[in-house]
Backbone as CSV, one residue per row, in Angstrom:
resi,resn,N_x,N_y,N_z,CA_x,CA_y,CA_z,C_x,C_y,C_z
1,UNK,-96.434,-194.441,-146.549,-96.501,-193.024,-146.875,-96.696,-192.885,-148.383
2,UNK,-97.325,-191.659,-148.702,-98.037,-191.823,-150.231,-96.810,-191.556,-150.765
3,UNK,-96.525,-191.772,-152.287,-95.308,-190.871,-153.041,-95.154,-189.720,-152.985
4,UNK,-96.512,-188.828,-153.453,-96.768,-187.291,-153.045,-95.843,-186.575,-152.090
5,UNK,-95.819,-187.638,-150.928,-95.640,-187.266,-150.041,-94.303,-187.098,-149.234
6,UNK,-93.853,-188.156,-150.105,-92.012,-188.076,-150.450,-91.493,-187.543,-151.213
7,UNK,-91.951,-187.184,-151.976,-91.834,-186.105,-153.193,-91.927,-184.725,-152.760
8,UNK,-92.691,-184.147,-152.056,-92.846,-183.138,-151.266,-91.770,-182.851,-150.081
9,UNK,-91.488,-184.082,-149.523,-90.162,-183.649,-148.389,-88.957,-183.881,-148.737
10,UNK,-89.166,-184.387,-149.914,-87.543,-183.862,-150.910,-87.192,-182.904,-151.005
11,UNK,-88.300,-181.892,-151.596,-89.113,-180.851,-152.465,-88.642,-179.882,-151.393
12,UNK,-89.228,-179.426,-150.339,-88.918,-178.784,-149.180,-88.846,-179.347,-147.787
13,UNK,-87.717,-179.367,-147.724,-86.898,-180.196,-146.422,-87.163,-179.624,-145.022
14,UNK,-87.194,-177.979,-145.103,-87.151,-177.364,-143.732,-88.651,-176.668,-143.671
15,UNK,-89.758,-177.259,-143.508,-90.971,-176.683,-143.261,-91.021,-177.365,-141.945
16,UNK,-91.586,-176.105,-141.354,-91.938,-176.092,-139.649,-93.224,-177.385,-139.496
17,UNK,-93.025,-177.617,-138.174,-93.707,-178.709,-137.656,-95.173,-177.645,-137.191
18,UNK,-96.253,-178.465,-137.454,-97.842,-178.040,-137.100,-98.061,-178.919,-135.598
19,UNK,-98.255,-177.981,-134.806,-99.088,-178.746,-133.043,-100.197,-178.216,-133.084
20,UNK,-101.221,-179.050,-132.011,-102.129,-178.954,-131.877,-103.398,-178.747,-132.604
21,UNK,-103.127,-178.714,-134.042,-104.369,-178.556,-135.000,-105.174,-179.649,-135.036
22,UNK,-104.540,-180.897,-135.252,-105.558,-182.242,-135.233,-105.456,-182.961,-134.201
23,UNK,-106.738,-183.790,-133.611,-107.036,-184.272,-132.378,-107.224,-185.921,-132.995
24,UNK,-107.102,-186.724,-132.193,-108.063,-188.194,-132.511,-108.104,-188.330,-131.199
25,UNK,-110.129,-188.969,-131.437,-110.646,-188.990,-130.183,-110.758,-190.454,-130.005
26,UNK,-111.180,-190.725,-128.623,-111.378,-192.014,-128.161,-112.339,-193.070,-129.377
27,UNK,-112.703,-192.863,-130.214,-113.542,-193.455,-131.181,-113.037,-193.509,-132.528
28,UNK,-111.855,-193.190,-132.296,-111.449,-192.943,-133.761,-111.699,-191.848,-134.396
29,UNK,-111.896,-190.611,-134.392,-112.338,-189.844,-135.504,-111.484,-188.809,-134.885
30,UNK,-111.220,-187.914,-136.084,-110.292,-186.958,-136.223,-111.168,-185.787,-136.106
31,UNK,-110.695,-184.405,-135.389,-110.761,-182.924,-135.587,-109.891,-182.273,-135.882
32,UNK,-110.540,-181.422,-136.733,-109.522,-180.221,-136.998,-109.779,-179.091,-135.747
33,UNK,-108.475,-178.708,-135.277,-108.554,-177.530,-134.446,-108.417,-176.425,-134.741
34,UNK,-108.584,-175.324,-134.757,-108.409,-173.939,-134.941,-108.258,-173.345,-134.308
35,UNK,-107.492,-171.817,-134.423,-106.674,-171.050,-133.410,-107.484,-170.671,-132.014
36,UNK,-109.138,-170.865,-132.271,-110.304,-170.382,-131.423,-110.029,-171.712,-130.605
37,UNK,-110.283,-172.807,-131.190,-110.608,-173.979,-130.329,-109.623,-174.119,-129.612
38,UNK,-108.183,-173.967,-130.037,-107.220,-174.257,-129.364,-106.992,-173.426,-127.943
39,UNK,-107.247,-172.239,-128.345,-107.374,-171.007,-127.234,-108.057,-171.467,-126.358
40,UNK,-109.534,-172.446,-127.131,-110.430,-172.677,-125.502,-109.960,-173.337,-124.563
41,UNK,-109.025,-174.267,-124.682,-108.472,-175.305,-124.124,-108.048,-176.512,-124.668
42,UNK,-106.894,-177.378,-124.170,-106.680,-178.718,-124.559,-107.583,-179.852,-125.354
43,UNK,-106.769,-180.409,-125.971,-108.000,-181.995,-126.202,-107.666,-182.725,-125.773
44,UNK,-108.938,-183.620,-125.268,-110.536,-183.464,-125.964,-110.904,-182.259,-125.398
45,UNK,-110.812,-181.353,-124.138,-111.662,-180.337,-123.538,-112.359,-180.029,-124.819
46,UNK,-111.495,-179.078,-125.537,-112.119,-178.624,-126.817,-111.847,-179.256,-128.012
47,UNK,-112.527,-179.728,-128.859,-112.476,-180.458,-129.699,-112.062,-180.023,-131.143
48,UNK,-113.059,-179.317,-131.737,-112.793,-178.235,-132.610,-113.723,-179.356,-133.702
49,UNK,-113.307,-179.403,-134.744,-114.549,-179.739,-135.896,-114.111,-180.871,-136.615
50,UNK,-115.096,-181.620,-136.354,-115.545,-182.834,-136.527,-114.571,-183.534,-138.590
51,UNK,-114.079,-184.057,-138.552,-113.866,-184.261,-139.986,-114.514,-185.374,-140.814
52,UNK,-115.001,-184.976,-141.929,-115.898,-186.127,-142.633,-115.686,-186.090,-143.930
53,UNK,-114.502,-185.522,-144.217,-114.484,-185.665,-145.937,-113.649,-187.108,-146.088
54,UNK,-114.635,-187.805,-146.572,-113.723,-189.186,-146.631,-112.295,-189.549,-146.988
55,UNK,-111.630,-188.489,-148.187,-110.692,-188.568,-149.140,-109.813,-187.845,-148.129
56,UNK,-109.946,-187.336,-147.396,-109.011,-186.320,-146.320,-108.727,-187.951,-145.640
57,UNK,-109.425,-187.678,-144.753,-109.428,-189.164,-143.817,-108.438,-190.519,-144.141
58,UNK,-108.865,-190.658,-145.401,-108.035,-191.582,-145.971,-106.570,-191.796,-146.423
59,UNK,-106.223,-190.638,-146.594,-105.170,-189.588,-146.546,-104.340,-189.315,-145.615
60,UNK,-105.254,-189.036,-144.250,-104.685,-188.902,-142.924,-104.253,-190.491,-142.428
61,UNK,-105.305,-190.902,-142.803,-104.480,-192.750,-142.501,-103.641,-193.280,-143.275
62,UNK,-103.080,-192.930,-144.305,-102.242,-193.496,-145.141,-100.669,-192.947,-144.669
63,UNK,-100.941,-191.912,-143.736,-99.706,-190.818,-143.862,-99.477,-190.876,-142.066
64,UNK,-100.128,-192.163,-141.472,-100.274,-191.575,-139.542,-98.858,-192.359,-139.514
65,UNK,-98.281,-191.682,-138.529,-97.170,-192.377,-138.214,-96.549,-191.620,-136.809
66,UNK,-94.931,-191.932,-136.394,-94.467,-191.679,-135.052,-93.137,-191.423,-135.436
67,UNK,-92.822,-190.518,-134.420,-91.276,-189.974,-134.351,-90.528,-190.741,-133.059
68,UNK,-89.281,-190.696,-133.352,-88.643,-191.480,-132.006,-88.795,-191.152,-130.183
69,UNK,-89.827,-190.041,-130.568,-89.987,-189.446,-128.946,-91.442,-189.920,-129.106
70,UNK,-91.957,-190.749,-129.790,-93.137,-191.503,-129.615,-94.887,-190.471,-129.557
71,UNK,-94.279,-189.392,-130.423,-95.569,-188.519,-130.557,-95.702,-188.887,-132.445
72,UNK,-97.048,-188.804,-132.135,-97.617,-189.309,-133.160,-97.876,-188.075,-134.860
73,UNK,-97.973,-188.360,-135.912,-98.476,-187.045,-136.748,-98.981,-187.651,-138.036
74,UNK,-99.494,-187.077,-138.822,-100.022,-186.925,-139.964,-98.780,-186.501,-140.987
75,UNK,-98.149,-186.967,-142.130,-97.372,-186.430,-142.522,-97.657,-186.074,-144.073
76,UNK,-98.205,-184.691,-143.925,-99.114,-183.395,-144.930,-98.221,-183.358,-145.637
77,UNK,-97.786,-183.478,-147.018,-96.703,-183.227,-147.575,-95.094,-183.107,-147.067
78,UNK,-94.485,-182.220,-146.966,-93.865,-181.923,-146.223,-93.516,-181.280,-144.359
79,UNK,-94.900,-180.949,-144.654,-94.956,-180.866,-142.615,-95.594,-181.989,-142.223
80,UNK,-94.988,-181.993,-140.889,-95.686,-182.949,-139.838,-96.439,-182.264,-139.131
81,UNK,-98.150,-182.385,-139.040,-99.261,-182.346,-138.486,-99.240,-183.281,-137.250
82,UNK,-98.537,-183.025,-135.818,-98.642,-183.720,-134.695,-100.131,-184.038,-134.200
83,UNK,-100.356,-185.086,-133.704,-101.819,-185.405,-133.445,-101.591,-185.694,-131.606
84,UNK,-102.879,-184.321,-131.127,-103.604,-184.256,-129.605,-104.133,-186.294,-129.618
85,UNK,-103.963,-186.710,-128.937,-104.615,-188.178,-128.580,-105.239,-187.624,-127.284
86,UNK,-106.559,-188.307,-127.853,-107.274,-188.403,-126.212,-107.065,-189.571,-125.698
87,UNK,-106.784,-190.704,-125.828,-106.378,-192.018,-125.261,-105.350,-192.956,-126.139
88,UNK,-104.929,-193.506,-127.102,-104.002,-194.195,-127.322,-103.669,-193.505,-128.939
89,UNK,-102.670,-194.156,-129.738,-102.508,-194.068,-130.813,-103.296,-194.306,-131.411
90,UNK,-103.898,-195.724,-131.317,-104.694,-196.504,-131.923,-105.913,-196.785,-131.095
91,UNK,-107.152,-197.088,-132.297,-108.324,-197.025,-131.544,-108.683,-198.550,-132.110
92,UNK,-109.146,-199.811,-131.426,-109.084,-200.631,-132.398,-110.781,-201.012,-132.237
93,UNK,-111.271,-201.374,-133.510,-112.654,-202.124,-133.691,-112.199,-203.817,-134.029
94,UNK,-113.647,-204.484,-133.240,-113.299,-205.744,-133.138,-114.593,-206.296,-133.940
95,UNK,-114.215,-207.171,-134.724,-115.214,-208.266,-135.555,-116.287,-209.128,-134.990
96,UNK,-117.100,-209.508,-135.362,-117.529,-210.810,-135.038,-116.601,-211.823,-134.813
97,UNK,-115.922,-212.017,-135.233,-114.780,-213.568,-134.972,-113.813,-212.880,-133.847
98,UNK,-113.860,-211.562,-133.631,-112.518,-211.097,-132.431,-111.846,-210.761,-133.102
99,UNK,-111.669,-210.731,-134.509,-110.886,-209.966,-135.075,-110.650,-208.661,-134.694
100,UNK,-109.369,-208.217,-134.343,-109.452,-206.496,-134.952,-108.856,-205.682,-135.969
101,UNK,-109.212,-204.648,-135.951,-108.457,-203.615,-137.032,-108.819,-202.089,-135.797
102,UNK,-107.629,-201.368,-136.718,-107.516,-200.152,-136.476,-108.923,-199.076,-136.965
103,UNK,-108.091,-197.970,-136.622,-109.043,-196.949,-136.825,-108.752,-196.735,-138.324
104,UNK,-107.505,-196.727,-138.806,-106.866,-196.748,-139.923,-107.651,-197.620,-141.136
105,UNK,-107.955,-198.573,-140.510,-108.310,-199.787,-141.090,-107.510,-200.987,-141.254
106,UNK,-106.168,-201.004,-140.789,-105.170,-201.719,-140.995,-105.442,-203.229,-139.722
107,UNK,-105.402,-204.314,-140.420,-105.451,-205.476,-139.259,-104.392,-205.554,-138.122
108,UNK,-104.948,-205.925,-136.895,-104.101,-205.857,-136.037,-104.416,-207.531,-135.316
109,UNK,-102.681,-208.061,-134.822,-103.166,-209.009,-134.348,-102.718,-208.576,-132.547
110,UNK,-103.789,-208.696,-131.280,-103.282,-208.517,-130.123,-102.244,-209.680,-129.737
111,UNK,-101.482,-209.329,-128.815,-100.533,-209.690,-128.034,-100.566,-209.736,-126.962
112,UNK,-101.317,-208.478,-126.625,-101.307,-208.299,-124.787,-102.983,-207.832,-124.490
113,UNK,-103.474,-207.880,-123.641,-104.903,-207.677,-123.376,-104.866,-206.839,-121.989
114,UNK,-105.522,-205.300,-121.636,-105.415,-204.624,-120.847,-106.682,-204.105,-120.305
115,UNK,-106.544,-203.970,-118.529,-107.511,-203.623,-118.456,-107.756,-202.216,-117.635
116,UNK,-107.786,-201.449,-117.214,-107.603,-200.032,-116.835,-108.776,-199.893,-115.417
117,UNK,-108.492,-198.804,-114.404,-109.121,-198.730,-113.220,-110.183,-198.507,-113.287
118,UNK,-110.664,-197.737,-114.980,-112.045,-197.492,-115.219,-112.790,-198.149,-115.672
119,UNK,-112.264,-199.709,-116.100,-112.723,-200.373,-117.267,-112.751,-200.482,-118.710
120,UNK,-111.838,-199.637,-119.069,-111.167,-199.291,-120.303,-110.375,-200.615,-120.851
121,UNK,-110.546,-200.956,-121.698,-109.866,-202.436,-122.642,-108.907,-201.984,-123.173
122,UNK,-107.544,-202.592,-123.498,-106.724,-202.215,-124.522,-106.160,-203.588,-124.988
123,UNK,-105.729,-203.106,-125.994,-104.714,-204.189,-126.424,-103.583,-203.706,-127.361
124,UNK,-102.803,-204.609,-127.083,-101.242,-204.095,-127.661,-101.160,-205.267,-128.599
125,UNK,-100.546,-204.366,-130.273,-100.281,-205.111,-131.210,-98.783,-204.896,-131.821
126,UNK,-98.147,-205.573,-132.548,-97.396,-204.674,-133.563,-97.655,-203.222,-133.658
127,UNK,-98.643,-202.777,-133.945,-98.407,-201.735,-134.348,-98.049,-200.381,-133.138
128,UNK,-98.696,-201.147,-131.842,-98.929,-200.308,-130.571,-99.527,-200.609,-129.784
129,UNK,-99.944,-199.509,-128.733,-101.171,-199.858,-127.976,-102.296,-199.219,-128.596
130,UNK,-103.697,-200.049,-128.370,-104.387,-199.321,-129.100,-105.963,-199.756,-127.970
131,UNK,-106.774,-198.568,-127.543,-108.115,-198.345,-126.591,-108.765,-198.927,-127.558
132,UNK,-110.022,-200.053,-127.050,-111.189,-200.909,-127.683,-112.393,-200.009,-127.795
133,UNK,-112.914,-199.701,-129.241,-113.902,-198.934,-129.055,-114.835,-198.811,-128.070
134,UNK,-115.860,-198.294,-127.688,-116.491,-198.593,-126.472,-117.752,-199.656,-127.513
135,UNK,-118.027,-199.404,-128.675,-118.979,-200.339,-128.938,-118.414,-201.507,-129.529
136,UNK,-117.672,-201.535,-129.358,-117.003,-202.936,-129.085,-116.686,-203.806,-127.402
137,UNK,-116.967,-203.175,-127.234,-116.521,-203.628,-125.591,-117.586,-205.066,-125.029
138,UNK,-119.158,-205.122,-125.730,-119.151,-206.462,-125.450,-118.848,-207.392,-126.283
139,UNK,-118.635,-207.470,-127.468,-117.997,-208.043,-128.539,-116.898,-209.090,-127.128
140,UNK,-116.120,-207.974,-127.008,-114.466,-208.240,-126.206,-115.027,-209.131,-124.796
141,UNK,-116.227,-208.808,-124.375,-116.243,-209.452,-123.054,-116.702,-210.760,-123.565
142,UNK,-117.385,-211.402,-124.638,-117.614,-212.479,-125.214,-116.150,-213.212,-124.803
143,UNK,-115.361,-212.237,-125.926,-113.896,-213.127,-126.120,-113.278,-213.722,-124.867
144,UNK,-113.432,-212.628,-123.535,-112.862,-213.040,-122.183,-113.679,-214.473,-121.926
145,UNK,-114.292,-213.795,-121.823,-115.463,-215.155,-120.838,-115.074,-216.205,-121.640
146,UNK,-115.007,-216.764,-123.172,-114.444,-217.725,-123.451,-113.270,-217.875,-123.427
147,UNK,-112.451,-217.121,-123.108,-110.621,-217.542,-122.659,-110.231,-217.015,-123.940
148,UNK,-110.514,-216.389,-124.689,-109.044,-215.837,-125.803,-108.268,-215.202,-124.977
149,UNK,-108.255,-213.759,-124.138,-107.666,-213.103,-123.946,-107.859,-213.141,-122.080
150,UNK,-106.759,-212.889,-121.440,-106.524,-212.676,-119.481,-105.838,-211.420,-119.564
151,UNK,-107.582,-210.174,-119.655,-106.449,-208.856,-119.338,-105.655,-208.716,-117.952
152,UNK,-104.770,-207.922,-118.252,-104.266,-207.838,-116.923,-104.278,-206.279,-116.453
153,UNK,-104.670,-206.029,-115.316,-104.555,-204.337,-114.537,-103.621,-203.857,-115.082
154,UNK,-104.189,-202.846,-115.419,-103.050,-201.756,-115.750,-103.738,-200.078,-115.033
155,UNK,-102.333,-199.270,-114.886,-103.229,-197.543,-114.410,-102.694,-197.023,-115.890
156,UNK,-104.149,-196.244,-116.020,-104.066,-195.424,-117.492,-103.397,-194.818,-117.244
157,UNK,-103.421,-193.747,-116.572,-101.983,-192.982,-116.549,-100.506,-193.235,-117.204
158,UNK,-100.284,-194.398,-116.394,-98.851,-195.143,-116.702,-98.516,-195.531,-118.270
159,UNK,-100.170,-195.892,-119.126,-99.814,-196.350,-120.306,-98.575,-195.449,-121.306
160,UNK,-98.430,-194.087,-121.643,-98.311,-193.432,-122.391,-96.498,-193.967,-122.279
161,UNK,-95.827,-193.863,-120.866,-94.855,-193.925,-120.348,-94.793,-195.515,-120.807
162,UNK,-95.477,-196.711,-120.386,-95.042,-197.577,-120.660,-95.191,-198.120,-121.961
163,UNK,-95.631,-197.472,-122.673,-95.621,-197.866,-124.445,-95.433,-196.517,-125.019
164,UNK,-94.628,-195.767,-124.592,-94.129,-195.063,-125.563,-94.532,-194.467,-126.716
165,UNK,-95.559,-193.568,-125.832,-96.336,-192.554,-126.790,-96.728,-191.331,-126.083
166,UNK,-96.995,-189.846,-126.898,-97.228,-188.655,-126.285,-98.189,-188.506,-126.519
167,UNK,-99.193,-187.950,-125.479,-100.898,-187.750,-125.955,-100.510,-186.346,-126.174
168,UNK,-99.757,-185.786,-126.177,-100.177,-184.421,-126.587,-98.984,-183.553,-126.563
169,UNK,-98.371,-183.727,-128.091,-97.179,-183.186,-128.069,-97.508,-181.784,-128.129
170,UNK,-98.421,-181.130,-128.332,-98.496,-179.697,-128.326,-97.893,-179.511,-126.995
171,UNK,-97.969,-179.500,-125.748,-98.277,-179.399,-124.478,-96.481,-179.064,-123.905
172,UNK,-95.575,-179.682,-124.968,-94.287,-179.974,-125.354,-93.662,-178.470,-125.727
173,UNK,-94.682,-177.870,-126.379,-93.853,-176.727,-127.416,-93.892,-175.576,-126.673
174,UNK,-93.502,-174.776,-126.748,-93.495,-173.189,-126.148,-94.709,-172.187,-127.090
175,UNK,-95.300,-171.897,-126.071,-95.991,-170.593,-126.717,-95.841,-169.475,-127.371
């Protein structure tokens, strides 16, 4: 977490918690939501707008983190910006060598290798569980076929419950 940013929740202790404004989608990338988008419906249904200011972004990854009820946020100075997930915490990209990293950019080493009813890849690191980009996905089938990794079945559904994470703490709050 930046200093700023501890400095700020020193600064003011009791600022209300933000839902549903920011999304991360299956690819990694963040939206901002707005009171329109949100109205249209859930995310991903509605997405809301695309973010590309690099220095934001960078910002938002320096500051992603989790509360003990396993919903995820952005932590904006002193508020927590809860983040809509369309599929895991983490989105991970894989290297040429099988390496991965996060969406964050942060290295991850897998542990567990998953495979979902749709064909969806995951893998669980330290840091979490985290969905294999989709353009990564033959990268990953390289790695199988030579034996790094024996995913094993899993139902998406079940993930959130069995690794301990909320796709969508808005969904949580009262209107």
């Amino acid at each position: 977490m930046d200093d700023i940013v501890r400095q700020a929740i020193a600064k003011w202790p009791n600022v209300p918690h933000c839902y549903g404004w920011l999304g991360l989608d299956a690819r990694g990338q963040w939206y901002m939501r707005d009171d329109r988008t949100q109205a249209a419906g859930p995310f991903p249904r509605a997405r809301g707008s695309l973010l590309r200011h690099d220095k934001l972004i960078d910002f938002i990854h320096r500051n992603y983190e989790h509360d003990e009820a396993g919903q995820w946020f952005f932590q904006n100075g002193p508020q927590r910006v809860y983040v809509e997930l369309e599929a895991t915490p983490w989105i991970w990209r894989m290297a040429e060598d099988f390496s991965l990293s996060s969406h964050t950019g942060a290295p991850a080493v897998p542990t567990d290798c998953l495979l979902d009813e749709a064909g969806h890849l995951y893998f669980v690191a330290a840091q979490g569980l985290g969905l294999l980009h989709t353009q990564d996905v033959g990268l990953a089938a390289d790695a199988i076929e030579q034996g790094r990794w024996q995913p094993r079945e899993v139902q998406a559904e079940l993930l959130p419950s069995q690794y301990g994470f909320v796709r969508s703490p808005a969904a949580g709050q009262p209107r």
